[in-house]
C-alpha positions in Angstrom: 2.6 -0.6 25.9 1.1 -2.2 22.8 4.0 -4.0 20.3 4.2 -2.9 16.3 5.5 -4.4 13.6 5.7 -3.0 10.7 5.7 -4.9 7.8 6.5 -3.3 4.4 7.5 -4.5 1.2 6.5 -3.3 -2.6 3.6 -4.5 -4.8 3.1 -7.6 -5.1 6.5 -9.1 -3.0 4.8 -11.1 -0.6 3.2 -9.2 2.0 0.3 -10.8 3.2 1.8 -14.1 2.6 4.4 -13.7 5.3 1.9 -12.2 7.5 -0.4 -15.8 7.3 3.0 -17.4 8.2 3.8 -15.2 11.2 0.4 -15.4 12.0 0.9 -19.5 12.1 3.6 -20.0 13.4 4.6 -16.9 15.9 1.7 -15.1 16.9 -1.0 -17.9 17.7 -3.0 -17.2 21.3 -1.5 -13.4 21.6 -4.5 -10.7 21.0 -3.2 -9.2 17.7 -4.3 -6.8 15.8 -3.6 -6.3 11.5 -3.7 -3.2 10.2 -3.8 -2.8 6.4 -3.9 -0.3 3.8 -4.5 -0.6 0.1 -3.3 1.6 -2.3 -6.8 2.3 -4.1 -10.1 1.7 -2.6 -10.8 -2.1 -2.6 -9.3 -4.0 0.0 -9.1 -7.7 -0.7 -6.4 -9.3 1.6 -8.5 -8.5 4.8 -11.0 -11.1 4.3 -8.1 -14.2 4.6 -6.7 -12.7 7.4 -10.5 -12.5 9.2 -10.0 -16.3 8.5 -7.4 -16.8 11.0 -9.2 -14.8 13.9 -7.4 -11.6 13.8 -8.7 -8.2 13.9 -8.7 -6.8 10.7 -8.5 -2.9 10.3 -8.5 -1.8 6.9 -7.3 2.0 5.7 -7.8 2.0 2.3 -7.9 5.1 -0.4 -3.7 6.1 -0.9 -0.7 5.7 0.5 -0.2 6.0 4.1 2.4 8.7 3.9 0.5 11.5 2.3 -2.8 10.6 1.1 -4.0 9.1 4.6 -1.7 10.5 7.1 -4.6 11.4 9.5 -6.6 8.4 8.7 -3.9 6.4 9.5 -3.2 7.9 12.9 -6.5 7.9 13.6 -7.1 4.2 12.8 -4.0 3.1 15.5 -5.8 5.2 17.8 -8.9 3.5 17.5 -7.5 0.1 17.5 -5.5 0.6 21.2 -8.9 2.2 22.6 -11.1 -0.1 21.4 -9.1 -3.7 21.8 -6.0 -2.6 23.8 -4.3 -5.4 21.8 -0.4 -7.0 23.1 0.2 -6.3 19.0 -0.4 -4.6 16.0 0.8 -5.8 13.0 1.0 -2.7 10.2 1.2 -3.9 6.7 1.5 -1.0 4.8 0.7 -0.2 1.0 3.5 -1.4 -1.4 3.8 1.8 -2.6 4.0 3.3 0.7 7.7 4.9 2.4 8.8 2.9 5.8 10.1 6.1 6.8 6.9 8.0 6.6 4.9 5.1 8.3 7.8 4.7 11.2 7.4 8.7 12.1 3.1 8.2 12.2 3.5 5.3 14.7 6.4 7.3 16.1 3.5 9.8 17.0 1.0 7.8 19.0 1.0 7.2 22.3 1.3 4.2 23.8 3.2 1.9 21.1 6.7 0.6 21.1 8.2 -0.4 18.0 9.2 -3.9 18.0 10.3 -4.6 14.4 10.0 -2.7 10.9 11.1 -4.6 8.1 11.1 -4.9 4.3 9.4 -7.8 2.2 11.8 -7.9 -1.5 10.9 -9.8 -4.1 14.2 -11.6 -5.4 13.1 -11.9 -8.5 12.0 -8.2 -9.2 14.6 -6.4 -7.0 17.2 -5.2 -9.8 14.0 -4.5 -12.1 12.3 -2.2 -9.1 15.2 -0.8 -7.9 15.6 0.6 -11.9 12.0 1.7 -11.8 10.5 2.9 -9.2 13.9 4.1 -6.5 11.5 6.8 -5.0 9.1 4.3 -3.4 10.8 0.7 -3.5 14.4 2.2 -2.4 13.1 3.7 0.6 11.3 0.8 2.2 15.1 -1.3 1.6 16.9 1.6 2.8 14.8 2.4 6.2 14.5 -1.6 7.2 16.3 -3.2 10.0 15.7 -6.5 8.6 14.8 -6.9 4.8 13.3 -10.3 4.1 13.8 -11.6 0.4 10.9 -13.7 -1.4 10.5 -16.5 -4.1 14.5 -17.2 -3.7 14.1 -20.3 -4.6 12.4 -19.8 -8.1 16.2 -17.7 -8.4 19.7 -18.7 -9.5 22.8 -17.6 -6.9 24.0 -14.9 -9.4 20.4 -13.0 -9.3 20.6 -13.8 -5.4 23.9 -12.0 -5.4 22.9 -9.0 -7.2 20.2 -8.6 -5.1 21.9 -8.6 -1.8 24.5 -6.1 -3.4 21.7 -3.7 -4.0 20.2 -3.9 -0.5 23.5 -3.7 1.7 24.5 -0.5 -0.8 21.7 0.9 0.2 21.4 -0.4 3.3 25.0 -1.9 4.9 23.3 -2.7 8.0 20.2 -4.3 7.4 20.2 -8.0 8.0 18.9 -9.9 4.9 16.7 -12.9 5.1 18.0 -15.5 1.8 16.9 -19.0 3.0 13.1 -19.8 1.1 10.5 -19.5 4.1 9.2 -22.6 3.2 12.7 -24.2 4.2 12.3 -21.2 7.6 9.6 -21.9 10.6 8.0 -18.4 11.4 9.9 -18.2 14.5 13.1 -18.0 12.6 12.1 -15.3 10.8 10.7 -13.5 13.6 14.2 -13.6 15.7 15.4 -12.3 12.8 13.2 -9.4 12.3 13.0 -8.8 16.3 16.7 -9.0 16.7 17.6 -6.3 13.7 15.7 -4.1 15.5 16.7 -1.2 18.1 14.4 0.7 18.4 12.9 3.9 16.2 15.7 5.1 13.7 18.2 7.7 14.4 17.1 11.2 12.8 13.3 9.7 12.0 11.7 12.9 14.0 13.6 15.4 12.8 12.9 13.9 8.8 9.4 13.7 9.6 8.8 17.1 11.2 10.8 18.3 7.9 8.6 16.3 5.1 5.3 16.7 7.2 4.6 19.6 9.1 6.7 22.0 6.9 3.0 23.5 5.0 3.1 24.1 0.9 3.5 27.6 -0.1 0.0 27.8 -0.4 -0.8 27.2 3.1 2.4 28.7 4.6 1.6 31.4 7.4 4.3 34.4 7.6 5.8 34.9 11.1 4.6 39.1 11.1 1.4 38.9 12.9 0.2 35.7 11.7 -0.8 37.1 7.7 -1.3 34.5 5.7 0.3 34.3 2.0 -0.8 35.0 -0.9 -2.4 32.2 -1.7 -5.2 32.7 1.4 -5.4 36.2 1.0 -8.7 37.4 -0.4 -8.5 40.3 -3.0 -10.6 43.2 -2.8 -12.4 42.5 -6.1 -15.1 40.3 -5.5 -12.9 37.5 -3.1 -11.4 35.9 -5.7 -10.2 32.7 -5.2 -6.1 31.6 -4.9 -4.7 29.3 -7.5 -4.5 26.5 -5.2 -8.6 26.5 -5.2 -8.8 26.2 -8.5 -6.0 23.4 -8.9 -8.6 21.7 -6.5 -11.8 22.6 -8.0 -10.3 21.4 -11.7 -9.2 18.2 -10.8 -12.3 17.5 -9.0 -14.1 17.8 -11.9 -11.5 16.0 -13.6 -11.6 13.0 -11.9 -15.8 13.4 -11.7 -15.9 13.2 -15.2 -13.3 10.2 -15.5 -15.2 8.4 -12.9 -18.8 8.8 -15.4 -16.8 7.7 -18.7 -15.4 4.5 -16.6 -19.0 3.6 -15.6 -20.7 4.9 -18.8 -23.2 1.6 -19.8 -22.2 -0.6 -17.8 -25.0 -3.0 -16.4 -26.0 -3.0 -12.4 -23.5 -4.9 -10.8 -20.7 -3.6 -11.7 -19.1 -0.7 -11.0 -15.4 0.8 -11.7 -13.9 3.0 -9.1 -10.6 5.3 -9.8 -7.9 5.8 -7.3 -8.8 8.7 -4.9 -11.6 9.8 -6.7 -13.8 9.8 -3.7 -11.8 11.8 -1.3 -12.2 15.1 -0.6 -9.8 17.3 -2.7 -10.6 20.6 -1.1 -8.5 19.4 1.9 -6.4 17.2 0.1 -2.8 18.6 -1.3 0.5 16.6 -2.2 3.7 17.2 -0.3 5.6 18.5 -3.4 8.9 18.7 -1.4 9.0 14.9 -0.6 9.3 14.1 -4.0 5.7 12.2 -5.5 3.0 11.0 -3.5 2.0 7.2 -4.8 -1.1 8.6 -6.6 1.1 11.0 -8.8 2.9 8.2 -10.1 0.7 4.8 -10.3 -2.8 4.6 -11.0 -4.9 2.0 -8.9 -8.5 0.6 -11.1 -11.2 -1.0 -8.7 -13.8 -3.0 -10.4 -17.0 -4.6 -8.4 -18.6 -7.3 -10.0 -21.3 -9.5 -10.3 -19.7 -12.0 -13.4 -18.5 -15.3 -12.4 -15.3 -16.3 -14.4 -13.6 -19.7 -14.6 -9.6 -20.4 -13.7 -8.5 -19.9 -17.7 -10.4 -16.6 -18.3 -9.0 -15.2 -15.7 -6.1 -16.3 -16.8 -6.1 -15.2 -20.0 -7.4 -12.1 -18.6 -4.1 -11.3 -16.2 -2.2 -12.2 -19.4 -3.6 -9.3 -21.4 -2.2 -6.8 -19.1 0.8 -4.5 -20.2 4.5 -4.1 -19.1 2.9 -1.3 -17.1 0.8 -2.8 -14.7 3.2 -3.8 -11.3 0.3 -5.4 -9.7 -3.5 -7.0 -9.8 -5.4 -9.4 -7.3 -8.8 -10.1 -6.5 -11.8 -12.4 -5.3 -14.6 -13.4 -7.8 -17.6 -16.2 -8.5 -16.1 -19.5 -9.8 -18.4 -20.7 -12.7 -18.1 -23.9 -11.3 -18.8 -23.3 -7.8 -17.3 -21.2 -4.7 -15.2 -18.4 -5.4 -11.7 -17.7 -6.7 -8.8 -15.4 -6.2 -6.1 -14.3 -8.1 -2.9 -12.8 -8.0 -0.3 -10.7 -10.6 2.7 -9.8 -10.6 4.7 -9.3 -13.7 5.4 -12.9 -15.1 3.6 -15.0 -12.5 -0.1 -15.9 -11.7 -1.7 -17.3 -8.9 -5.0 -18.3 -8.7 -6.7 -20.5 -5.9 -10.0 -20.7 -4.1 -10.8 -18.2 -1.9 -13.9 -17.4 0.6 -16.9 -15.4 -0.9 -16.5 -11.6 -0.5 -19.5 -9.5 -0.6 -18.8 -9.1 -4.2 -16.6 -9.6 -7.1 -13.4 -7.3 -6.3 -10.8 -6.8 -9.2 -7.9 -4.7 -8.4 -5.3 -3.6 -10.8 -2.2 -1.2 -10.3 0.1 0.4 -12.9 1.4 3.4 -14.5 -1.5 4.8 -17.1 -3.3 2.5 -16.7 -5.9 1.5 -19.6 -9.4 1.3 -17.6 -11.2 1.1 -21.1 -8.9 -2.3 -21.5 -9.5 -3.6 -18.1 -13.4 -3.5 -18.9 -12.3 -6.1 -21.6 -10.4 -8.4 -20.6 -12.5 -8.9 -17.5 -15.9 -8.7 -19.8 -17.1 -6.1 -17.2 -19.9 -4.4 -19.7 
């Protein structure tokens, strides 16, 4: 049996940093495998983690819950056949539900679930918790262990108002408060490993609810097997259902959103929207699970071929609105070798990075203002 750890945690808490850590410190010499996904369809964090040896299997295009159930099964699948590693390591999408991701690993043979825990960022937890309960509440609520970030850049009465949101919506979970750099992985680990007791009570019975129960529109009536409605085809001239059309429009919609992004820009670069490449005909949201991630935030990818210096990108990531949540990425330094950057609201990072195969700019939000991005990033 092949040990998972799930590793959630919202936009921008901290992720992939903890990972490197655990990585480090805990799971040196073992034949692990990571598996990401990126809400939108540049993945950037894969190519640091190839640094340290491990197996990088990247999902990208949604959220794992809805968008990229299937893909997502089929990716764990893949990895036990093909590398029959002692671990997997999931690091879901921040805008991804634990409880969604626990019942898809729940599903395939041949894993045992070791740990499932929740990155929060101490200084965005009240903030998040305001905003954004359908997504950031469930990953707090579903972890056995919920590991807090940047505590040390926060004063005890934030700390305190944190851990009162987390153990009301989670009074068992065991909450991580010391700063990692003060913790050796191995600490955190025990901590993670010893929260956990195996899958969550009631996890199969939630899933086969939110999952398996079809839309109207591809609900299939008991009395010999009619279908609805919406697959029935009329007499005159098979006209198509409703749920066709929905398809067919926004298809269209995002075709023609996807043109006006690129519209004159120079070869090089190129702007991709969200989804827009997937195939909607098979592709429907699960209504009845409240909003899939791609209903609520919008995620911008730009490839480019402009090389930018430390304080334009800087001024760049300053230009963004209150509404962006999230923005990283890997570009040419004009001075030599390559940097990358990341945003969350109120603090920048930027450092060197290793070369990707080409400028990657990725930016998250609610409405998001691609026409703006193009500015600020001088992506013409």
């Amino acid at each position: 049996m092949t040990k998972v750890d799930v590793i959630s945690g919202f936009l921008g808490a901290g992720k992939t940093t903890l990972i490197e850590k655990l990585i480090k410190d805990v799971f040196d010499g073992e034949k692990m495998v990571l598996v990401e996904n990126e809400f939108g369809e540049i993945g950037i964090d894969g190519g640091f983690l190839k640094e340290a040896g491990i197996v990088v299997n990247e999902v990208n295009g949604g959220c794992i819950c809805c968008t990229l159930q299937g893909d997502f099964q089929e990716a764990l699948h893949k990895v036990c056949k093909e590398y029959n590693p002692d671990r997997i390591v999931i690091e879901p999408s921040g805008v991804g539900k634990l409880s969604d991701i626990l019942a898809i690993v729940k599903s395939v043979e041949g894993l045992t679930l070791n740990s499932y825990s929740t990155v929060v960022d101490a200084k965005r937890c009240a903030i998040y918790h305001k905003n954004f309960r359908e997504f950031f509440d469930d990953q707090i609520s579903t972890a056995a262990c919920v590991i807090l970030s940047r505590t040390q850049m926060v004063s005890p009465e934030v700390l305190e108002k944190d851990t009162a949101i987390i153990h009301e919506l989670n009074p068992e979970a065991r909450i991580i408060t010391t700063p990692w750099d003060e913790l050796d992985g191995h600490v955190i680990f025990e901590a993670m490993e010893g929260s956990s007791d195996g899958f969550p009570e009631g996890l199969e019975e939630e899933h086969e609810h939110h999952h398996h129960e079809e839309c109207e529109c591809h609900h299939h009536h008991d009395h010999d097997h009619e279908e609805c409605e919406c697959h029935h085809h009329h007499d005159h001239d098979h006209e198509e259902c409703e749920c066709h059309h929905h398809h067919d429009e926004k298809h269209e919609h995002d075709k023609k959103r996807r043109e006006e992004a690129n519209k004159g820009l120079s070869e090089g670069n190129r702007i991709h929207l969200g989804e827009e490449e997937h195939d909607h005909e098979h592709h429907h949201h699960h209504h009845h699970h409240g909003h899939d991630a791609d209903e609520v935030f919008d995620s911008v990818g730009i490839e480019t071929i402009n090389h930018y210096d430390e304080s334009e990108i800087k001024t760049a990531l300053e230009g963004l609105g209150e509404n962006i949540v999230r923005a990283k990425g890997i570009v040419p330094d004009k001075n030599g070798g390559w940097l990358f950057f990341d945003y969350v609201p109120g603090d920048i990072d930027i450092r060197k990075g290793s070369p990707a195969y080409t400028g990657l700019i990725t930016v998250i939000g609610e409405k998001v203002d691609v026409e703006l991005l193009k500015e600020l990033f001088g992506v013409h």
